[in-house]
RODO-2510 file (C-alpha; in nm, 4 decimals, decimal comma):
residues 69
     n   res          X          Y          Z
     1     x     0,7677     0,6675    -1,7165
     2     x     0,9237     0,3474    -1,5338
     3     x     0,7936     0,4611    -1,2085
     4     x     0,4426     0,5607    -1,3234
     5     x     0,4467     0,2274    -1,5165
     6     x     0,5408     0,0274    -1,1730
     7     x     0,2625     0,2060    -1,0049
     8     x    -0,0163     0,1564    -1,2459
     9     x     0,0821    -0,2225    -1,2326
    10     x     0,1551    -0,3130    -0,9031
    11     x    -0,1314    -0,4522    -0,6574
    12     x    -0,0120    -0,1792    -0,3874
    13     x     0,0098     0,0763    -0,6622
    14     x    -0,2957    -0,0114    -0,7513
    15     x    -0,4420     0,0609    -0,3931
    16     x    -0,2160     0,3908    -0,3111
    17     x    -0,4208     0,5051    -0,6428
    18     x    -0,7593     0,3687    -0,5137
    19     x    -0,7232     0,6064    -0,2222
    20     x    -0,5509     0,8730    -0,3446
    21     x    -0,8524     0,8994    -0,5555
    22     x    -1,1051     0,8214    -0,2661
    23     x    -0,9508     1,1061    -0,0981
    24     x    -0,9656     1,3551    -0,3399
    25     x    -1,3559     1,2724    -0,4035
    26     x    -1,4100     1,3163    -0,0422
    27     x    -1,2093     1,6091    -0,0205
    28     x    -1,4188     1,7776    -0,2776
    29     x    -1,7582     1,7046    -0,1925
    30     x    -1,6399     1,8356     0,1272
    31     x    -1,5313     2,1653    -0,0086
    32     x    -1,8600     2,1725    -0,1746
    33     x    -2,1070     2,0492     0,0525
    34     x    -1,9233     2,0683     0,3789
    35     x    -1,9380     2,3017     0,7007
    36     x    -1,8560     2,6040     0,5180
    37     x    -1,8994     2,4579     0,1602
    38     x    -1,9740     2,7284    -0,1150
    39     x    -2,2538     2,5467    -0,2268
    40     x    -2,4177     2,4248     0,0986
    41     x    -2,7989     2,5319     0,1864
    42     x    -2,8559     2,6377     0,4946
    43     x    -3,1389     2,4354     0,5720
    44     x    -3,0359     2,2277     0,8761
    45     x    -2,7993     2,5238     1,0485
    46     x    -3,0994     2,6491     1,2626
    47     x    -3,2400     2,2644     1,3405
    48     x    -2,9732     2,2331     1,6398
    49     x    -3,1098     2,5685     1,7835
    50     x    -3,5062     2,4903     1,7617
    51     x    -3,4010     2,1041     1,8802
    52     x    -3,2459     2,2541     2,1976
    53     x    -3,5181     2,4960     2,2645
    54     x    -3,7870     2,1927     2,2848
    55     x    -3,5169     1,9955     2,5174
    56     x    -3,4984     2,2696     2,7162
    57     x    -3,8849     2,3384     2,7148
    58     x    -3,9756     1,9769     2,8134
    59     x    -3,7050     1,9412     3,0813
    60     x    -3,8287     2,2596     3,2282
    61     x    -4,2122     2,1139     3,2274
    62     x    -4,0625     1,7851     3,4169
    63     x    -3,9257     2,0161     3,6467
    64     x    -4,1859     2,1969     3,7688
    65     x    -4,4046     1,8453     3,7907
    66     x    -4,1552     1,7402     3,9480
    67     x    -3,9286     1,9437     4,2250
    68     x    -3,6546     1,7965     4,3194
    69     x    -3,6065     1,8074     4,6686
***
């Protein structure tokens, strides 16, 4: 109980808490929400895909106005 007691009232304590807790909030919402989070919607996983088809679209347009030479 000392040691808990020195942690809890020490400034640094006090901060290795802060993060530790920081952490573990970020840790979840990242198991949640994250890349392969369990309850993530799939909404934006196709966005990259149509957003590189119109880049690719429009670059090919330039192209053919333009040729390079």
């Amino acid at each position: 109980m000392d040691l808990l007691e020195k942690i809890f009232t020490s400034q640094s304590g006090m901060y290795i808490v802060m993060i530790g807790i920081i952490v573990l909030f970020v840790s979840l919402l990242r198991f949640l929400y994250g890349p392969k989070g369990i309850w993530r919607k799939n909404l934006w996983d196709g966005i990259d895909d149509d957003d590189n088809e119109i880049v690719k679209t429009t670059n090919d347009k330039e192209n053919k106005q333009n040729p390079k030479e």
